[in-house]
Every structure is written in structure tokens, then in C-alpha cells.
C-alpha positions as CSV (number, residue, x, y, z in Angstrom):
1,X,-17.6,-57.8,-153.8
2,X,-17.5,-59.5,-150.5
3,X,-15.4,-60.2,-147.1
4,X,-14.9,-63.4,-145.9
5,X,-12.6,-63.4,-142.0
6,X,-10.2,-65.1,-140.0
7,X,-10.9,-64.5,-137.0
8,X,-10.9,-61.2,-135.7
9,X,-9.5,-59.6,-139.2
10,X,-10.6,-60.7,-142.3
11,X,-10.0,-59.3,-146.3
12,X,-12.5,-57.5,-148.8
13,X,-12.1,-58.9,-152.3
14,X,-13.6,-57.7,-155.6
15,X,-13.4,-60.1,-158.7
16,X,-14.7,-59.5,-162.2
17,X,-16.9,-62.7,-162.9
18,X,-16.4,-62.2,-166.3
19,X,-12.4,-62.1,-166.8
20,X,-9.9,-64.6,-166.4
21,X,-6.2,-64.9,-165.3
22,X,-4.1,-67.4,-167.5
23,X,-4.8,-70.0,-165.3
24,X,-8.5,-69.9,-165.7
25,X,-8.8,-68.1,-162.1
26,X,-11.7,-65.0,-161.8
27,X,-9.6,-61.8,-162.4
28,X,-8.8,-60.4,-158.9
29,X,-9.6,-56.5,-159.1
30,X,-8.9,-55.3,-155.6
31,X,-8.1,-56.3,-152.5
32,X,-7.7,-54.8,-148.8
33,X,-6.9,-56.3,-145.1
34,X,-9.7,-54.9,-142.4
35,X,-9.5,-55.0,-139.0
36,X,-12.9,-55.6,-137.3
37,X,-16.3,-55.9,-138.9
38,X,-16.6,-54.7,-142.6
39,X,-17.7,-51.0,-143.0
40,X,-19.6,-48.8,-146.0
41,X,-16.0,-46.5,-146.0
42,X,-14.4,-49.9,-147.2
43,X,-16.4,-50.7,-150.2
44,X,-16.3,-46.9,-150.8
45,X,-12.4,-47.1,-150.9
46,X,-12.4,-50.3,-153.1
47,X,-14.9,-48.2,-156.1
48,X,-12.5,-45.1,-155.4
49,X,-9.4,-47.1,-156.3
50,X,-11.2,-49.5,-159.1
51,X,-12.1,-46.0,-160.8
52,X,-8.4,-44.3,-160.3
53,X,-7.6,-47.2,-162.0
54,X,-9.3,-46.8,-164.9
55,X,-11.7,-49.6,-164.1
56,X,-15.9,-48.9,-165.1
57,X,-17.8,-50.2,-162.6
58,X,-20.8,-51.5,-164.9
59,X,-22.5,-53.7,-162.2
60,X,-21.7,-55.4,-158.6
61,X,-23.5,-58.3,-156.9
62,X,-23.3,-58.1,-153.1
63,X,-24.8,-60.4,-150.3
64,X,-26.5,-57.8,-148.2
65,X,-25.6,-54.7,-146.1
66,X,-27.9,-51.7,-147.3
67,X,-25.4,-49.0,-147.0
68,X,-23.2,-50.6,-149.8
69,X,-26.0,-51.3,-152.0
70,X,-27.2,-47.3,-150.8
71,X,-23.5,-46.4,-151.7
72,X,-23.5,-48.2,-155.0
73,X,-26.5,-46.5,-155.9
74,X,-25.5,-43.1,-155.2
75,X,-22.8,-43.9,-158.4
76,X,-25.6,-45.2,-160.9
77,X,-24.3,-48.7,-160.4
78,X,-27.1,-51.7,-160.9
79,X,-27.1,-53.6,-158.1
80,X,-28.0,-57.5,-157.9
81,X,-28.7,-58.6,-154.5
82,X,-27.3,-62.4,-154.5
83,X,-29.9,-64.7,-154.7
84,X,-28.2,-67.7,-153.1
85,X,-28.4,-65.3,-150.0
86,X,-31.6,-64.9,-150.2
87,X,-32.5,-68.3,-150.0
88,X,-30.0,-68.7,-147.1
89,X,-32.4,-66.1,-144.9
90,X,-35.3,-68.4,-146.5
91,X,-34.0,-71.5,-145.0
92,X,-32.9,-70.1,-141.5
93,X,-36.5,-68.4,-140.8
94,X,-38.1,-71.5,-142.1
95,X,-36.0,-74.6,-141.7
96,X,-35.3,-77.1,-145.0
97,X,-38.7,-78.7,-143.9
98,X,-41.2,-76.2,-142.3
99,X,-44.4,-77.8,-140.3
100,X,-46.8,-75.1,-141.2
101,X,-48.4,-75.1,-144.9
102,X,-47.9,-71.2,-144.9
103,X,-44.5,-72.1,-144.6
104,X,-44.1,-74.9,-147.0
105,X,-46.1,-73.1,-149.2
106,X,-43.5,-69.6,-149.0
107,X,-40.5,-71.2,-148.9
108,X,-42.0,-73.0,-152.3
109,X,-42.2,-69.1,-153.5
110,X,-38.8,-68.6,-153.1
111,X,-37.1,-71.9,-153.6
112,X,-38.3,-70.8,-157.9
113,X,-36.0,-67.5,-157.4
114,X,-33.4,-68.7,-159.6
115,X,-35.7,-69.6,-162.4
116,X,-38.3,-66.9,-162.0
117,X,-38.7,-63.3,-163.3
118,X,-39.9,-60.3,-160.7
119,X,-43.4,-59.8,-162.2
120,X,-43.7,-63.6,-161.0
121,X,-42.3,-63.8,-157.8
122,X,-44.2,-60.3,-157.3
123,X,-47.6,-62.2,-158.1
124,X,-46.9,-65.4,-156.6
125,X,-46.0,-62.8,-152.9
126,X,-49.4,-61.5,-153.3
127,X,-51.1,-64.7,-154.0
128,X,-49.4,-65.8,-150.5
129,X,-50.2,-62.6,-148.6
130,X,-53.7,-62.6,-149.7
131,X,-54.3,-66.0,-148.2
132,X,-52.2,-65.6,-145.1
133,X,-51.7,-61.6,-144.5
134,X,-54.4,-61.9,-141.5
135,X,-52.4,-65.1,-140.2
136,X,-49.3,-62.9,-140.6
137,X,-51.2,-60.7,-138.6
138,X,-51.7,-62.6,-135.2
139,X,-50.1,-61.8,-131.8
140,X,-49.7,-63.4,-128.9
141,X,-53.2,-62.9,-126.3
142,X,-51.7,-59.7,-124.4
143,X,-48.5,-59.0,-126.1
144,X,-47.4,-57.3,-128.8
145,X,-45.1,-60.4,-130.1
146,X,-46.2,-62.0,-133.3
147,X,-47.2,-65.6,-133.3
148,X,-45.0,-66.7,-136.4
149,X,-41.9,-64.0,-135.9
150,X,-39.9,-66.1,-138.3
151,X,-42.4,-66.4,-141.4
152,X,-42.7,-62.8,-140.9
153,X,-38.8,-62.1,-141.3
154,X,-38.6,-64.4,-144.7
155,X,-42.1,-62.8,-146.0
156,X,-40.8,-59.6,-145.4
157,X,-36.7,-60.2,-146.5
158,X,-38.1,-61.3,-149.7
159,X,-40.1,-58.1,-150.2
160,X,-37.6,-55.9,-149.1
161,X,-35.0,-57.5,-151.6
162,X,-37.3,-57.9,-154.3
163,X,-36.0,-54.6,-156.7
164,X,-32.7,-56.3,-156.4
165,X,-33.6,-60.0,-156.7
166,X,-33.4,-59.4,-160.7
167,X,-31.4,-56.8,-161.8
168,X,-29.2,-59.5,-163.7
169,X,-32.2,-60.3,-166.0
170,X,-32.6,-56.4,-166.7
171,X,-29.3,-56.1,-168.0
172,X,-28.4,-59.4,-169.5
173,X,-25.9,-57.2,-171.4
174,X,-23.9,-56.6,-168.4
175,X,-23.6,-60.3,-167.8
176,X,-24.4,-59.2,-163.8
177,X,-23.9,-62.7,-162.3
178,X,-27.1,-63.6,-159.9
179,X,-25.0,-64.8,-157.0
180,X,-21.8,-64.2,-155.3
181,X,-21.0,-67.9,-155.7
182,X,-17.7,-67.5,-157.9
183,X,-16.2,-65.4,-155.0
184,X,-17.5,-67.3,-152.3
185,X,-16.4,-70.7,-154.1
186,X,-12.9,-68.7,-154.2
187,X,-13.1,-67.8,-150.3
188,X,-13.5,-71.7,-149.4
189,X,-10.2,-72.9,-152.1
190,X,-8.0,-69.6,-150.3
191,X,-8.9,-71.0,-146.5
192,X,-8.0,-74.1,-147.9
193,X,-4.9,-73.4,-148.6
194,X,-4.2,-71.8,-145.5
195,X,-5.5,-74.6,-143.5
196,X,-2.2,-76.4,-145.0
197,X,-0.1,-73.6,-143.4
198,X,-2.3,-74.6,-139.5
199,X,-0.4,-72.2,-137.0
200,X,1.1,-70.1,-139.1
201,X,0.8,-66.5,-137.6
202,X,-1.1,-63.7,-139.2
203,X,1.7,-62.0,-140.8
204,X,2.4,-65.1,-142.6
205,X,-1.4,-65.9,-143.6
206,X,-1.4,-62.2,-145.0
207,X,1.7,-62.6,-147.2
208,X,0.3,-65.8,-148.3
209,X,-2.8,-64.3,-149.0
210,X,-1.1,-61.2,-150.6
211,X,1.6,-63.3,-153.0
212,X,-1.8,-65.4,-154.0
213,X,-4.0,-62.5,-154.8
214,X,-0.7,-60.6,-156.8
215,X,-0.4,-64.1,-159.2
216,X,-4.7,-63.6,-159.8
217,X,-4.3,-60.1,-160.9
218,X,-2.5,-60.8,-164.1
């Protein structure tokens, strides 16, 4: 479940990683046009319809936003937080190449996410913190702004996403996918397209959209 946008409007799309079309295209569950930023009410409305259609929602794989993960919850729904994400926040707080050992040595931590189990990324968090927590710690002589403000957002990301780092591995018979990278991958080939169609208006680009997202739903 994700949005990607054009502009100021963009289009929530739900796939089902695990079901085809005839062409060999993910199976295109639901689909919906917004206007503005991407709201809770939306995802709520995509489950609402998924279920009136007779659809069991057995697992979802989002890129953030707590009040969908909060929302999916609420329904019993496992939720896997997409790890590819993750690492994205990694890199921005930390660069590819960070100066400071602390931070070679955390983004080390999370660069084995895709490999590693929870009770091991859980250890190898506390190993860190242990070593660095007081280092963490330090402010700036007379302020109440933290020396390493960045280390301290990927530390803490990581932490706060842990529970949903590794739900796929808890229910490997779900065949929850760990990233968001077979509807993101889809979101780059669909802008694609349109960037054939450059200067088109938006009523075309949705009908484009629309006809394309009809053929992947059979």
C-alpha cells in the first residue's frame, strides 16, 4: 500500500505481491486519485472497499505514517514496516560514508537488516548504545541542542520501527514481502509511461493511469 504524486495530486495503490495478471504484472487490488497530501481516511477507505469486496486482508507492508500502521492494527492486520525505508532514513541521518566511528559503526547495524533476525538487531542496538548512550547524550555548552542530532534520529528510527522491522519472518506463511519494492518498482515503469505522454493535461494522465490500472486488475 502506498502513494506515489504528480504534482500537487497524486494516486494510492494497493497490489497483492503475491498474485499475478496474465501478463506477469502484480495484481492491482485498488486504486484511488487524492487531492493533496495522503491521509489515514484514505487507507481506511481502500481496507473498507478491499473487504466489501470480499478480499482478506492477511498482511500489508507500508513505508511509514503511524496512523496507517495504528489503523491497520486496530483490524488485527500484521504489519511489516518496509525495510528498504528504513535504511533510506539510515542513509539521510548518516550519509553513505559517515566521519564519526559511532556512525560507521550504526549504520553497519542497520546496513545487516535484510539478513538479520529482531533478537539480533535488538542485541547488536544495545551493544551500540552501551558504548555510545553517554555520547548520545551530549549537548551543546549552554543549550539544550544535542551535539550529534542526526545519529540520534537514525538510533532512535531504528528503535522505534524495530516491532515492525520483522514481522515478515514471523509469519513466513503469509508471504508478507519485507519491502514495498514491487510497488515502488511499479510507480517508476507507470511515470514512465507518462513521461511519453510530456504535456498531456491531468485529465488525460488520469485516464491513462485509470485504462492501465483496469488491464492490471484481471
Amino acid at each position: 500500500m502506498d502513494v506515489t504524486y504528480f504534482g500537487s495530486w497524486g494516486v494510492l495503490v494497493v497490489i497483492d505481491p503475491n498474485a499475478n495478471t496474465l501478463a506477469g504484472e502484480n495484481l492491482v487490488l485498488y486504486y484511488a486519485f487524492l487531492e493533496g497530501s495522503e491521509r489515514t481516511i484514505h487507507y481506511e477507505t481502500a481496507l473498507d472497499t478491499l473487504e466489501a469486496m470480499g478480499y482478506v486482508v492477511t498482511g500489508a507492508t507500508i513505508d511509514g505514517r503511524r496512523g496507517v500502521r495504528e489503523l491497520l492494527e486496530t483490524r488485527s492486520v500484521p504489519v511489516q514496516y518496509c525495510q528498504f525505508h528504513q535504511l533510506q532514513t539510515i542513509t539521510r541521518c548518516l550519509t553513505r560514508r559517515p566521519y564519526l566511528p559511532q556512525n560507521r559503526a550504526l549504520r553497519a547495524i542497520a546496513l545487516t537488516l535484510p539478513t538479520t533476525t529482531e533478537v539480533q538487531l535488538t542485541a547488536e542496538l544495545d551493544a551500540w548504545h552501551e558504548a555510545n548512550g553517554e555520547w548520545l547524550k551530549q549537548k551543546e555548552p549552554g543549550t539544550d541542542r544535542y551535539v550529534h542530532p542526526r545519529t540520534r534520529r537514525a538510533y532512535f528510527s531504528l528503535r522505534r520501527n524495530l516491532p515492525y522491522l520483522f514481522t515478515y519472518q514471523g509469519a513466513a506463511d503469509l508471504s508478507i514481502p519485507n519491502t514495498t519494492n514491487a510497488l515502488d518498482g511499479r510507480f517508476g515503469v507507470w511515470k514512465g509511461m507518462l513521461h511519453r505522454h510530456r504535456g498531456c493535461s491531468r485529465a488525460l494522465k488520469t485516464k491513462l493511469l485509470r485504462s492501465l490500472f483496469v488491464g492490471l486488475q484481471r
